[in-house]
Backbone as CSV, one residue per row, in Angstrom:
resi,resn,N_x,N_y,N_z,CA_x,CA_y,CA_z,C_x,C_y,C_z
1,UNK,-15.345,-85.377,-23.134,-14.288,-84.373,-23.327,-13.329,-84.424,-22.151
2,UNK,-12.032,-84.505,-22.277,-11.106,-84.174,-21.465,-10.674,-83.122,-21.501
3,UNK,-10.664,-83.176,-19.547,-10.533,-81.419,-19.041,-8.991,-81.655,-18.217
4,UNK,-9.305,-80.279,-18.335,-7.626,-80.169,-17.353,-7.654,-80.909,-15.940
5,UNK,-6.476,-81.442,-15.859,-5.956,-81.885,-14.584,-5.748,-80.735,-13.404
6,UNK,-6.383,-80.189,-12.666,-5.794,-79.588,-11.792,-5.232,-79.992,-10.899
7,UNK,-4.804,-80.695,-10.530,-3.388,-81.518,-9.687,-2.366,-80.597,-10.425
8,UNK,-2.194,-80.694,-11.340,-0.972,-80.351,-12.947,-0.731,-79.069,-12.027
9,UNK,-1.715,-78.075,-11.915,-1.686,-76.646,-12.087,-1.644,-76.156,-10.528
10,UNK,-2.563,-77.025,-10.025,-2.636,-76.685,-8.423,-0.834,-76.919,-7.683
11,UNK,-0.227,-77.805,-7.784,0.744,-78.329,-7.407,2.173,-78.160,-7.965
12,UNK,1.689,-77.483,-9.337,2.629,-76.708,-10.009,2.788,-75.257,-8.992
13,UNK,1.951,-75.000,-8.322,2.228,-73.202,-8.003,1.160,-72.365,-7.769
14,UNK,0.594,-72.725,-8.448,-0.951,-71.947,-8.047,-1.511,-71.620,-6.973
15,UNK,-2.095,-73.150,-6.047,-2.366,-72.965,-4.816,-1.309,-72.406,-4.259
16,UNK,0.084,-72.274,-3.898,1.122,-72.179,-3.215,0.886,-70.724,-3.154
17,UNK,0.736,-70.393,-3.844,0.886,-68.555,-4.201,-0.578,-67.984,-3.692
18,UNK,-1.653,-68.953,-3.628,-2.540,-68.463,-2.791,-2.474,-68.138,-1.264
19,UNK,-1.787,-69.437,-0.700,-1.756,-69.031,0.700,0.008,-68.142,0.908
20,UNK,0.382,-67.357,-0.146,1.746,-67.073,0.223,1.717,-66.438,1.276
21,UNK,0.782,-65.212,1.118,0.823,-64.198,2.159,-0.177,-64.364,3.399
22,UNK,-0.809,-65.527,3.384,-1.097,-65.975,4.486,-0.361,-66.956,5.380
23,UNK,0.649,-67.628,4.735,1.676,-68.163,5.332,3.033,-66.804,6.197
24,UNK,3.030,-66.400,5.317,3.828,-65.176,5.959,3.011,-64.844,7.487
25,UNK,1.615,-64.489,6.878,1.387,-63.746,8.152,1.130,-64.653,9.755
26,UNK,1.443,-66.112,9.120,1.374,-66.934,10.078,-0.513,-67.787,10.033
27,UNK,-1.034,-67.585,9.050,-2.763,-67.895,9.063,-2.761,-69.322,8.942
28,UNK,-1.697,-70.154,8.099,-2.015,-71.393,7.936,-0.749,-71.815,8.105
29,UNK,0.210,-71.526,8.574,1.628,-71.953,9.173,2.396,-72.491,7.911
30,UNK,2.112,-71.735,6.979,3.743,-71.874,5.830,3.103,-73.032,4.971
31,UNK,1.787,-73.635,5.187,1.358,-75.043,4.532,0.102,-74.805,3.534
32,UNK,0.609,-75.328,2.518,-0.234,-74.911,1.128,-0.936,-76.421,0.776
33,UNK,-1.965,-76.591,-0.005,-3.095,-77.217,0.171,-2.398,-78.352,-0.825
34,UNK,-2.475,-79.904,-0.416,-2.291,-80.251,-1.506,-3.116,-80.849,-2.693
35,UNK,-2.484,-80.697,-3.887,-3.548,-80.988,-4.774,-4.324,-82.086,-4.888
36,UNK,-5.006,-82.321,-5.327,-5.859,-83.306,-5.911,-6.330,-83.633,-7.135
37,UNK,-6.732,-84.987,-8.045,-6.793,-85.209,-9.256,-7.962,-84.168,-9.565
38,UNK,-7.805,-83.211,-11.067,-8.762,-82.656,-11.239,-9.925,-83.161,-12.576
39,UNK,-10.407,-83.936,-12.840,-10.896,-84.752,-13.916,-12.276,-83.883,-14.303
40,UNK,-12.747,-84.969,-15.039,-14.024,-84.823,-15.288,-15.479,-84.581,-14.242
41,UNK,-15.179,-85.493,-13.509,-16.409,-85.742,-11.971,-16.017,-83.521,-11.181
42,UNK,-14.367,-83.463,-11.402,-14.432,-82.225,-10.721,-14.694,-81.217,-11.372
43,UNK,-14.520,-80.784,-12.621,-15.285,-79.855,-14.179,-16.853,-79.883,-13.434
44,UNK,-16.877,-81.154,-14.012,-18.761,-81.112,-13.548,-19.180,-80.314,-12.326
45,UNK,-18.519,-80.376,-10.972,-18.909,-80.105,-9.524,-18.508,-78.397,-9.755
46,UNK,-17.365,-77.926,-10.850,-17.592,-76.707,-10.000,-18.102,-76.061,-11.043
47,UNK,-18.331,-76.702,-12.550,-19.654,-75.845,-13.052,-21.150,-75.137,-11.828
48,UNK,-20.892,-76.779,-11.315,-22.556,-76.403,-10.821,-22.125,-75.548,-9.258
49,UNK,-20.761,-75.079,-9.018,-20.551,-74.273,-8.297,-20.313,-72.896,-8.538
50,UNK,-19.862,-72.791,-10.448,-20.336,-71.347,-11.260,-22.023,-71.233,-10.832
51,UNK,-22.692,-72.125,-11.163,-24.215,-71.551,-11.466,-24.831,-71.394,-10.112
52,UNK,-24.017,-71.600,-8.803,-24.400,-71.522,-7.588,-24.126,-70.066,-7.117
53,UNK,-23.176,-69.730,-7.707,-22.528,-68.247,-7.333,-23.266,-67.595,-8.122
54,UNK,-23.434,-67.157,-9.175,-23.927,-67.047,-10.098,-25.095,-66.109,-9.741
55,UNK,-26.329,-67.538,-9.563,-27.418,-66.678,-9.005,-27.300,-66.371,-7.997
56,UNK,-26.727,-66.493,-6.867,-26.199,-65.816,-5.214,-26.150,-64.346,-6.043
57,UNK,-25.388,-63.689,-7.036,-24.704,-62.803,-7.579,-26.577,-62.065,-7.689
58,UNK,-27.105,-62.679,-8.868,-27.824,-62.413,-9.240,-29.131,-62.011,-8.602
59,UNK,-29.394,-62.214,-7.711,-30.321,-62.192,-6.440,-29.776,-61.265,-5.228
60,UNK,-28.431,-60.747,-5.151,-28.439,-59.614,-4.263,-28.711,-58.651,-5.109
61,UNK,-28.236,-58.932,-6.478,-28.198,-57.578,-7.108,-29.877,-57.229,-7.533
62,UNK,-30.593,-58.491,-7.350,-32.234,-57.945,-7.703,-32.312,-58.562,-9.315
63,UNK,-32.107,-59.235,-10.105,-32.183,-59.336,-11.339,-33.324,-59.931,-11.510
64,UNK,-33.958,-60.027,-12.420,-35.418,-60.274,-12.372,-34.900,-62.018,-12.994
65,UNK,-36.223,-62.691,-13.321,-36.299,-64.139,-13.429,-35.548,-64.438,-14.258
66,UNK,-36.299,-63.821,-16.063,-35.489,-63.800,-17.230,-33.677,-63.550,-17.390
67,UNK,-33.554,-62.564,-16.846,-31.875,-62.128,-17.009,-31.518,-62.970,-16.273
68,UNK,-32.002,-63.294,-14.569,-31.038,-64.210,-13.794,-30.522,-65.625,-14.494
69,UNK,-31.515,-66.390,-15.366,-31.464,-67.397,-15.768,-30.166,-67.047,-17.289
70,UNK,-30.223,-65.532,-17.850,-29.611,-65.498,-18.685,-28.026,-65.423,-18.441
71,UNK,-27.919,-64.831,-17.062,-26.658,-64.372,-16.420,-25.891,-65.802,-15.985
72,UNK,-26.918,-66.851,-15.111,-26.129,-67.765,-14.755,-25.207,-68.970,-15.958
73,UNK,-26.185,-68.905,-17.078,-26.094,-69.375,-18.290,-24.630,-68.862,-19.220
74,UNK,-24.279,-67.324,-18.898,-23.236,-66.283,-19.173,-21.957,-67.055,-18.660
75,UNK,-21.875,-66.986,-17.033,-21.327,-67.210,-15.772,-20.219,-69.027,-16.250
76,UNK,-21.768,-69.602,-16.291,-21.135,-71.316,-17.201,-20.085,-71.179,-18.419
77,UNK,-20.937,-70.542,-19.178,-19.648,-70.523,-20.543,-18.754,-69.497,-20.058
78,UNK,-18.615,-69.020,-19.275,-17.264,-68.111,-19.057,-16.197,-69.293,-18.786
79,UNK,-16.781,-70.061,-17.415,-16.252,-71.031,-16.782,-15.747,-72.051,-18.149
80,UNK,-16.506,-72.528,-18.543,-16.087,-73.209,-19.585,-14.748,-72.838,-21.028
81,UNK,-14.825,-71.536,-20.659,-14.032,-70.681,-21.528,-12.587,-71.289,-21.001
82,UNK,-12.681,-71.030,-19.561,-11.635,-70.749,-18.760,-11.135,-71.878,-18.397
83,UNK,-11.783,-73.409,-18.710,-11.472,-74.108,-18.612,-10.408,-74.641,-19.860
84,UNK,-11.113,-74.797,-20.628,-10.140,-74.836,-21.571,-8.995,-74.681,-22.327
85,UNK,-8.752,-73.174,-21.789,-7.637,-72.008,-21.399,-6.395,-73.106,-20.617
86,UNK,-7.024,-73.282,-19.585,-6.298,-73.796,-18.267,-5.806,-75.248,-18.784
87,UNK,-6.910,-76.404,-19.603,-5.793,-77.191,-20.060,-5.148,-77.047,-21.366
88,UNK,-5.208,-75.981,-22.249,-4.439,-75.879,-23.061,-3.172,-74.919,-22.829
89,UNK,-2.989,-74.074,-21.942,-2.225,-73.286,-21.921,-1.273,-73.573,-20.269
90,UNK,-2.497,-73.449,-19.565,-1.529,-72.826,-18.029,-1.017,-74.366,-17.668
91,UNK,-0.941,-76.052,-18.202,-0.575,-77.037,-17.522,0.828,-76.508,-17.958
92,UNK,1.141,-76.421,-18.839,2.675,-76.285,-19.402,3.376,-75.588,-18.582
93,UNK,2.927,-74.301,-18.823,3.402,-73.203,-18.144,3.492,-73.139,-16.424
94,UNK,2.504,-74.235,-16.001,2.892,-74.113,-14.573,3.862,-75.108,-14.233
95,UNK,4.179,-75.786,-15.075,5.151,-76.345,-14.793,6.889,-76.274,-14.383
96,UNK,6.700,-74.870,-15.308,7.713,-73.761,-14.537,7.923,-73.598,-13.662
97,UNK,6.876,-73.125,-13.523,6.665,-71.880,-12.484,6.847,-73.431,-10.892
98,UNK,6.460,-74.941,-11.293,6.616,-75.671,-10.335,8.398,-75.791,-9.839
99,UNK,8.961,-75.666,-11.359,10.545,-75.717,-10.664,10.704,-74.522,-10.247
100,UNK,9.971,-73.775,-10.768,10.518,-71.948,-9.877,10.273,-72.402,-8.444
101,UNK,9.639,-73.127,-7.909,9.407,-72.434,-6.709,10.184,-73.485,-5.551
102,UNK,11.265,-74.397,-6.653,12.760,-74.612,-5.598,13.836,-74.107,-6.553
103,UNK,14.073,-73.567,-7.358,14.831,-73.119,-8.346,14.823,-71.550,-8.767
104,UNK,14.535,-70.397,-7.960,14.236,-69.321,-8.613,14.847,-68.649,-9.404
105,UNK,16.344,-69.002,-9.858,17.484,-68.508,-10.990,17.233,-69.195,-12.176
106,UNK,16.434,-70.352,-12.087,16.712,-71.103,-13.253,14.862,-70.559,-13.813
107,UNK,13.835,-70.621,-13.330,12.826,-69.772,-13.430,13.312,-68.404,-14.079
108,UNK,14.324,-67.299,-13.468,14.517,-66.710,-13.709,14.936,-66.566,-15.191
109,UNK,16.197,-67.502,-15.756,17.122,-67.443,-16.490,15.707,-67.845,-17.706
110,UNK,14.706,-68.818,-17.736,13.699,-69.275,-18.449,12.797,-68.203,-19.186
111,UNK,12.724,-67.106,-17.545,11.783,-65.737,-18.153,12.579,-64.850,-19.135
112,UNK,13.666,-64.433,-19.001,14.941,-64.196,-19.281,14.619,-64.417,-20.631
113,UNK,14.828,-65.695,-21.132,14.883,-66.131,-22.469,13.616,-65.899,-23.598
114,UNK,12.527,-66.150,-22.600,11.258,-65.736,-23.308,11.029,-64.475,-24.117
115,UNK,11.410,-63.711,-23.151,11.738,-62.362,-23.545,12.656,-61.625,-24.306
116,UNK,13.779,-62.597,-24.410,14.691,-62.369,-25.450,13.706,-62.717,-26.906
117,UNK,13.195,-63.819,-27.043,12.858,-64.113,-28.059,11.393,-63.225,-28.320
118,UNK,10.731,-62.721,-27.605,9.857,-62.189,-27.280,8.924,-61.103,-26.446
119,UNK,9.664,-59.582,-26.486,9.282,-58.707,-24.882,8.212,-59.290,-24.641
120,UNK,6.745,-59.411,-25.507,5.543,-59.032,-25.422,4.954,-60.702,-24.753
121,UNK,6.051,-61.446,-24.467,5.675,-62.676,-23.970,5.028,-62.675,-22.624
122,UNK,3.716,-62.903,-22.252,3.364,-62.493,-20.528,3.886,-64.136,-20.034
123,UNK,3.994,-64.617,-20.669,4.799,-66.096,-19.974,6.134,-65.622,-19.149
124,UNK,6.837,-65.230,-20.255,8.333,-64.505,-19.893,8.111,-63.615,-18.606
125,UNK,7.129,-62.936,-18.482,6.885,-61.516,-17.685,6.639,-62.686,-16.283
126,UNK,5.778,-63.596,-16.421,5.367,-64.065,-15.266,6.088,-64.910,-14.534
127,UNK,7.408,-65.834,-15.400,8.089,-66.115,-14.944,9.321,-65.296,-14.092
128,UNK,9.403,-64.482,-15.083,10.618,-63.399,-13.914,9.810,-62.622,-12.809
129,UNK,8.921,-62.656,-12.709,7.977,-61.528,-12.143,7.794,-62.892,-10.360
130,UNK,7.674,-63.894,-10.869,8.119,-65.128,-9.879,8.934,-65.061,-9.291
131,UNK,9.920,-65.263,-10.289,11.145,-65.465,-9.700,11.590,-64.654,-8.277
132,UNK,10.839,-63.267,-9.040,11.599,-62.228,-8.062,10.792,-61.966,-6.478
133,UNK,9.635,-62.797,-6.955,8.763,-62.558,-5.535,9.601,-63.310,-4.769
134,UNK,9.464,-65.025,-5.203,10.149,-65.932,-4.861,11.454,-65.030,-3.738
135,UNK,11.923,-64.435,-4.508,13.648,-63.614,-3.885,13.259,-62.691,-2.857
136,UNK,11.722,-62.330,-3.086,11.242,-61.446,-1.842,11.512,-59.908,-2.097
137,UNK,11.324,-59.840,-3.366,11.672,-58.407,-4.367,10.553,-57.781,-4.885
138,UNK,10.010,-57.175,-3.697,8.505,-56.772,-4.433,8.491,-55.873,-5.487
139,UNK,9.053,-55.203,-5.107,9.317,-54.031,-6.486,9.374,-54.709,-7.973
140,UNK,10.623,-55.430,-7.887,10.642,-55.862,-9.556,9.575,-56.867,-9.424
141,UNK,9.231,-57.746,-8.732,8.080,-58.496,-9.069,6.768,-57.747,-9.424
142,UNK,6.776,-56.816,-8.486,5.224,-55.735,-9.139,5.683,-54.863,-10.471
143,UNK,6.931,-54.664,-11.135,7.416,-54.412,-12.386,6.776,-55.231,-13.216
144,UNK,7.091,-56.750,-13.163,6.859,-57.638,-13.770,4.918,-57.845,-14.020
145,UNK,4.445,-58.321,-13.304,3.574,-58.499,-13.272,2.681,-57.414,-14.121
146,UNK,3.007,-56.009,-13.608,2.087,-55.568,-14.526,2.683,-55.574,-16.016
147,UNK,3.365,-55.801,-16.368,3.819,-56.390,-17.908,2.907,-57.512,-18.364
148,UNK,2.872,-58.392,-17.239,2.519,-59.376,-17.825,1.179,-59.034,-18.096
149,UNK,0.190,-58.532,-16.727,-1.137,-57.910,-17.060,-1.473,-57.471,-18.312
150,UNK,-0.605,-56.648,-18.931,-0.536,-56.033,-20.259,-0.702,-56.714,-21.355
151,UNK,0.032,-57.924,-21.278,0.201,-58.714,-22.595,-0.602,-59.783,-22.372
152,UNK,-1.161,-60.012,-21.335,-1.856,-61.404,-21.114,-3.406,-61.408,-21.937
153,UNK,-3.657,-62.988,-22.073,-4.883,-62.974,-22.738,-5.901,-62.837,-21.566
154,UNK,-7.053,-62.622,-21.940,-8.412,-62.347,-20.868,-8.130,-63.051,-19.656
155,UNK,-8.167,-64.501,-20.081,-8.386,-65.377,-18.892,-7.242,-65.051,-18.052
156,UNK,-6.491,-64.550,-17.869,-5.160,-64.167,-17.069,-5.260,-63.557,-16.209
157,UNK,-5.896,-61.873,-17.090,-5.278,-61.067,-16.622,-5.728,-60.753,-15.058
158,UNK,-6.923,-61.643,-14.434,-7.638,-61.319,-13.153,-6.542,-62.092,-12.324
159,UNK,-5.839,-63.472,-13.105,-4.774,-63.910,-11.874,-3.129,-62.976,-11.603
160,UNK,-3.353,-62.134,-12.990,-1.926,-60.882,-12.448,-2.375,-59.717,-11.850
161,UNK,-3.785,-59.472,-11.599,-3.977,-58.518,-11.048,-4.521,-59.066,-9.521
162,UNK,-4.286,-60.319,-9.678,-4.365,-60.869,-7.408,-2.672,-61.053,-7.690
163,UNK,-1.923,-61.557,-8.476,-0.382,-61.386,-7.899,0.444,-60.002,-7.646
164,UNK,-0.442,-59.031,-8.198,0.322,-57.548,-7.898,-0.149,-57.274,-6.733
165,UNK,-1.151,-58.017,-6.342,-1.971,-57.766,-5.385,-1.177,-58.389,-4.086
166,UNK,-0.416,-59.887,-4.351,0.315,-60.071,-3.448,1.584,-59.573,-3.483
167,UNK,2.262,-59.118,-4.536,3.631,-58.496,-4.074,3.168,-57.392,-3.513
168,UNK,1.718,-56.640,-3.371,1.516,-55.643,-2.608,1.616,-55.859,-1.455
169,UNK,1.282,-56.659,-0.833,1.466,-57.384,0.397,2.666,-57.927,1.057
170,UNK,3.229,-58.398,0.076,4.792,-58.745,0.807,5.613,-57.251,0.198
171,UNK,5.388,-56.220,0.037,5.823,-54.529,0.522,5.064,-53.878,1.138
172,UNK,4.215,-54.517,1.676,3.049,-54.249,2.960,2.644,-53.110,3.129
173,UNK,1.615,-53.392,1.987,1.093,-52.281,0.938,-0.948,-52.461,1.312
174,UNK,-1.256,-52.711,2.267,-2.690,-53.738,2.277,-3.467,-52.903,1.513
175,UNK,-3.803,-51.744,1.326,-4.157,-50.578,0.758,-4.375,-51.184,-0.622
176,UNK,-3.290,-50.850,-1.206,-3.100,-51.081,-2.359,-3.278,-53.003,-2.996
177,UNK,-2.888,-53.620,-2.010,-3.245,-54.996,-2.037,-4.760,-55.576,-2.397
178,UNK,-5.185,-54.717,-1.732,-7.199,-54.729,-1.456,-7.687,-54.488,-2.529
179,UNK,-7.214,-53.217,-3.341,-7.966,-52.270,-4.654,-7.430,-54.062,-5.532
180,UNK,-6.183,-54.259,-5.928,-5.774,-55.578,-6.790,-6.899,-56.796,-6.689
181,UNK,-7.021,-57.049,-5.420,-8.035,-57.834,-5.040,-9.191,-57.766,-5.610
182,UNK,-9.491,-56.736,-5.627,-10.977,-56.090,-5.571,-10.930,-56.298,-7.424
183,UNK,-10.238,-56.615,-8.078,-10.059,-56.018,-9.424,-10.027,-57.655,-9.950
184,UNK,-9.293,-58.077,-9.401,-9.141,-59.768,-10.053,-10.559,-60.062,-9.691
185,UNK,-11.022,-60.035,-8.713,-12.427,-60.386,-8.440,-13.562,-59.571,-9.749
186,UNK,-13.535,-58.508,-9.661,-14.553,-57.769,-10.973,-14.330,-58.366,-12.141
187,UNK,-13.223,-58.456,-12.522,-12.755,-59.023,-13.699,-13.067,-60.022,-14.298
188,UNK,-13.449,-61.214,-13.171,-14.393,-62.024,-13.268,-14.303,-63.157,-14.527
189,UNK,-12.640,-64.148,-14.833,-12.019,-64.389,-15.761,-11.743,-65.737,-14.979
190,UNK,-10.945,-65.767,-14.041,-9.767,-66.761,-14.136,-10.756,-67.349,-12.278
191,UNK,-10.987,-68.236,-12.971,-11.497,-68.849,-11.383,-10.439,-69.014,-10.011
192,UNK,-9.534,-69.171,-10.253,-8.115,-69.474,-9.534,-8.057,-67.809,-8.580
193,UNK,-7.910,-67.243,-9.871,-7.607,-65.833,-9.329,-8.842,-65.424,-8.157
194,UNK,-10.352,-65.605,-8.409,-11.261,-65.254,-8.392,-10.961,-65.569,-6.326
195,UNK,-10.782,-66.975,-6.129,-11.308,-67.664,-5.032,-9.817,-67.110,-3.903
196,UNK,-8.531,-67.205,-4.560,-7.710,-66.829,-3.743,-7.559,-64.872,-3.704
197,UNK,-8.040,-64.263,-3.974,-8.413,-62.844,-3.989,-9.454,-62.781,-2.441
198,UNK,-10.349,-63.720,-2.730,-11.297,-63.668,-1.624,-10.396,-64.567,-0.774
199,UNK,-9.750,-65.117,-0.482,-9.053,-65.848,0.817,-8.390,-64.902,1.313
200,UNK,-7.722,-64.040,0.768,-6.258,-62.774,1.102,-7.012,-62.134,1.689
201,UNK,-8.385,-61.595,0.791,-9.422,-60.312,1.412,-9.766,-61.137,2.996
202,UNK,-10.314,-62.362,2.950,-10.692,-62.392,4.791,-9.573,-62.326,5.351
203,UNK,-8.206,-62.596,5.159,-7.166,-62.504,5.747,-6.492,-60.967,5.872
204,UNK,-6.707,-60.198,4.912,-6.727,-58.862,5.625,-7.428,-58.135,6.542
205,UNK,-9.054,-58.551,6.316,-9.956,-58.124,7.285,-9.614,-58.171,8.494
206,UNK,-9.059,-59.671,9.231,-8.935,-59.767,10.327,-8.070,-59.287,10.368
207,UNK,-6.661,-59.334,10.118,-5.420,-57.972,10.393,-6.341,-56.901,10.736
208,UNK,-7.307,-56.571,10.426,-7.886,-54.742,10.581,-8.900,-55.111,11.247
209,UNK,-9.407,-56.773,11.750,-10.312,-56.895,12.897,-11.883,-56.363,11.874
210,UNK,-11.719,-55.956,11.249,-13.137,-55.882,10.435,-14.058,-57.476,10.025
211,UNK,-14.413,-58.349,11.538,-14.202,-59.800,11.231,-15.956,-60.194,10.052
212,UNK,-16.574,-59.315,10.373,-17.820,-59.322,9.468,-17.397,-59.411,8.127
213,UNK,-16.166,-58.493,7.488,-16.285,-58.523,6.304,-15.285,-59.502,5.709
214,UNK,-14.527,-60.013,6.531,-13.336,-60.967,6.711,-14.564,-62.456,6.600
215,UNK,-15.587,-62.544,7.622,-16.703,-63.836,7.663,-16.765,-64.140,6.256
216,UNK,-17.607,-62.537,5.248,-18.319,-63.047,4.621,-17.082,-63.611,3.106
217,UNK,-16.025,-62.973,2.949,-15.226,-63.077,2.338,-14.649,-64.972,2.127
218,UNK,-14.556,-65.258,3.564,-14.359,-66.546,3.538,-15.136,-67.383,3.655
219,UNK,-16.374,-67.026,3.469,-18.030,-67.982,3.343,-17.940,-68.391,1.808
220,UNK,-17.517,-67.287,0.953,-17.315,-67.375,-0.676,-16.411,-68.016,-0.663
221,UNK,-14.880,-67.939,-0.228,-13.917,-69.195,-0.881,-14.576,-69.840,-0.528
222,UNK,-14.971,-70.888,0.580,-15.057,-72.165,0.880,-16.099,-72.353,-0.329
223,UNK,-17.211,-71.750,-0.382,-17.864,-71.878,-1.708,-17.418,-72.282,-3.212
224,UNK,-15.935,-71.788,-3.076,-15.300,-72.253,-4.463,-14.139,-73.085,-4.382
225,UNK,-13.864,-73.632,-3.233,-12.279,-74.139,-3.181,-12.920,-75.521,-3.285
226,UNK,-11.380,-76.092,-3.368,-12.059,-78.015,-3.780,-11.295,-78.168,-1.920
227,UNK,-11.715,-79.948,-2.108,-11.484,-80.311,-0.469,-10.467,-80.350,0.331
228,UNK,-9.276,-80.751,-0.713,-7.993,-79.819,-0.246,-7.928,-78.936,0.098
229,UNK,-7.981,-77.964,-0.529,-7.676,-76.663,0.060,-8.373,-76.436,1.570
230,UNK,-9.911,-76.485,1.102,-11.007,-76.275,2.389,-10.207,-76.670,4.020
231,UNK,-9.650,-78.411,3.556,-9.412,-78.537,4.751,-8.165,-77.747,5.292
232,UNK,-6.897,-77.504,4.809,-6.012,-76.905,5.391,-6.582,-75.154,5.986
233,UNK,-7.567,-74.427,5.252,-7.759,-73.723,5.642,-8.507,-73.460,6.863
234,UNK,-9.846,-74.766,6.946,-10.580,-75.029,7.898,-9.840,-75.364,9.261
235,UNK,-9.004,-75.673,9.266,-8.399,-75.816,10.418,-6.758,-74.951,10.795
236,UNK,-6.783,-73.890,9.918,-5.836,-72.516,10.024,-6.260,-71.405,11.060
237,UNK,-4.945,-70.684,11.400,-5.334,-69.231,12.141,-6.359,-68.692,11.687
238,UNK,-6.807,-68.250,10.575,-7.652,-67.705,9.785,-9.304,-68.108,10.156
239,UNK,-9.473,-69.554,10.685,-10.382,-69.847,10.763,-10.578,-69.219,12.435
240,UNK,-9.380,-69.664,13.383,-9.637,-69.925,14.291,-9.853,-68.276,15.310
241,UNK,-9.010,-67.160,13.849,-8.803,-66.034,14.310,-10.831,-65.531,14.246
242,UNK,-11.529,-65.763,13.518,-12.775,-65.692,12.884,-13.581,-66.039,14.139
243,UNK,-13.369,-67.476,14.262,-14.081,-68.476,15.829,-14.048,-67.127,17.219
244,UNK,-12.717,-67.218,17.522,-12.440,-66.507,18.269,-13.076,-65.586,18.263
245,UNK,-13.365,-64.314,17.420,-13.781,-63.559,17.536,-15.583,-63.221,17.049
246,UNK,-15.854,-64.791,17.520,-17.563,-64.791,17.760,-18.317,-64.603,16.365
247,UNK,-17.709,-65.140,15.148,-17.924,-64.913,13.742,-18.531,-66.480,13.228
248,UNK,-19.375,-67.096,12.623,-19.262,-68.335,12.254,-19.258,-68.433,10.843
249,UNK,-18.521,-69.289,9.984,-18.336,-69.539,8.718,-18.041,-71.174,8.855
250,UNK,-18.739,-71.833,7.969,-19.168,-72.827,7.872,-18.228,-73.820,7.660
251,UNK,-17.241,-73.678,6.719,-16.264,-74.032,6.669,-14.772,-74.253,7.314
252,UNK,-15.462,-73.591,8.587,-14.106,-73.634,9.744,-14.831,-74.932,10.617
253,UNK,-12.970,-75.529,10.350,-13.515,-76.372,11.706,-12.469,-76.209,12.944
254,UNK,-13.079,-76.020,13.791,-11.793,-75.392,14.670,-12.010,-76.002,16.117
255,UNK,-10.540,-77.055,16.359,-10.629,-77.747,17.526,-10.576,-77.374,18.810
């Protein structure tokens, strides 16, 4: 079976929008991860990185033998759900969103149209809802977004509820940024959403110096990110802010 390319999706925008607001805050100096081919060999690796989390999940919470084995089993076909999702739907669509992010009028003018032909389009919603972050317009971008939340199918809606989460952040909102976070993560849908929710969360921690809960936050991405990403982060402020402050996470490598 052929699976989605995440190169397609990562490099379209995705990753970029993960480290947005850690580029702002200076954590990885404005530099977003680059992609890599996402095939078959990588489907396989982060299944068995669903069923790794999975029971981690399942074992703080105490689940006994039977359910744990039933939960991690749950956890896979979600993943698998979501895979599929991702190459039938989001390669296209991020492809947009890839010229949005040197083009934000013409992104714009695209969402624009969707919506003409369609309010209830969360494509339309997410493209203008871009655009406008892109412009540094948190307001109408957090307009947008929760539209799109609204109309989006399942697998989505956990990645518009970490982007309200970052226009919360670029209106420097951390408060309100955190609860978004906290929500794409429960939601427990869109793997994308899932891993950069937990990158923002250690990156707020340390803003608030809370570096324990900032550690464990970024013990889980590295747990889910592919080797791209890992490395730009492994060797970011983020890591080094962590080091510094007498924290170890495995995934930092810090010179």
């Amino acid at each position: 079976m052929k699976q989605v390319s995440w190169k397609k999706i990562a490099a379209a925008g995705f990753s970029g929008f993960t480290l947005l607001s850690l580029a702002a805050a200076g954590f990885c100096g404005g530099q977003a991860p680059e992609a890599e081919d996402r095939g078959d060999s990588a489907f396989i690796t982060d299944l068995a990185k669903v069923a790794v989390l999975a029971k981690q999940n399942a074992l703080r919470n105490g689940f006994p033998e039977p359910a744990l084995d039933a939960y991690v089993q749950q956890e896979r076909a979600k993943y698998e759900k979501f895979n599929k999702f991702a190459r039938e739907k989001l390669v296209p669509h991020s492809k947009m969103l890839a010229m949005g992010r040197q083009e934000p009028e013409k992104l714009l003018a695209a969402g624009e149209q969707k919506l003409a032909a369609d309010k209830n389009s969360w494509e339309g919603h997410d493209y203008v809802a871009t655009a406008k972050l892109l412009k540094r317009d948190a307001a109408s971008a957090t307009e947008e977004y929760a539209r799109a939340l609204e109309t989006a199918p399942a697998e989505m809606k956990g990645w518009y509820q970490y982007m309200l989460g970052i226009s919360a952040l670029l209106g420097r909102e951390q408060d309100t940024a955190m609860g978004w976070m906290d929500k794409a993560i429960a939601d427990n849908n869109n793997w994308l959403a899932i891993k950069s929710a937990r990158l923002n969360k250690a990156a707020i921690y340390i803003s608030r110096q809370s570096y324990d809960d900032a550690a464990e936050n970024l013990d889980l991405y590295f747990t889910m990110a592919i080797p791209a990403e890992k490395k730009v982060i492994a060797e970011s402020q983020i890591c080094r802010a962590l080091v510094s402050a007498g924290r170890k996470v495995d995934g930092c490598v810090v010179k």
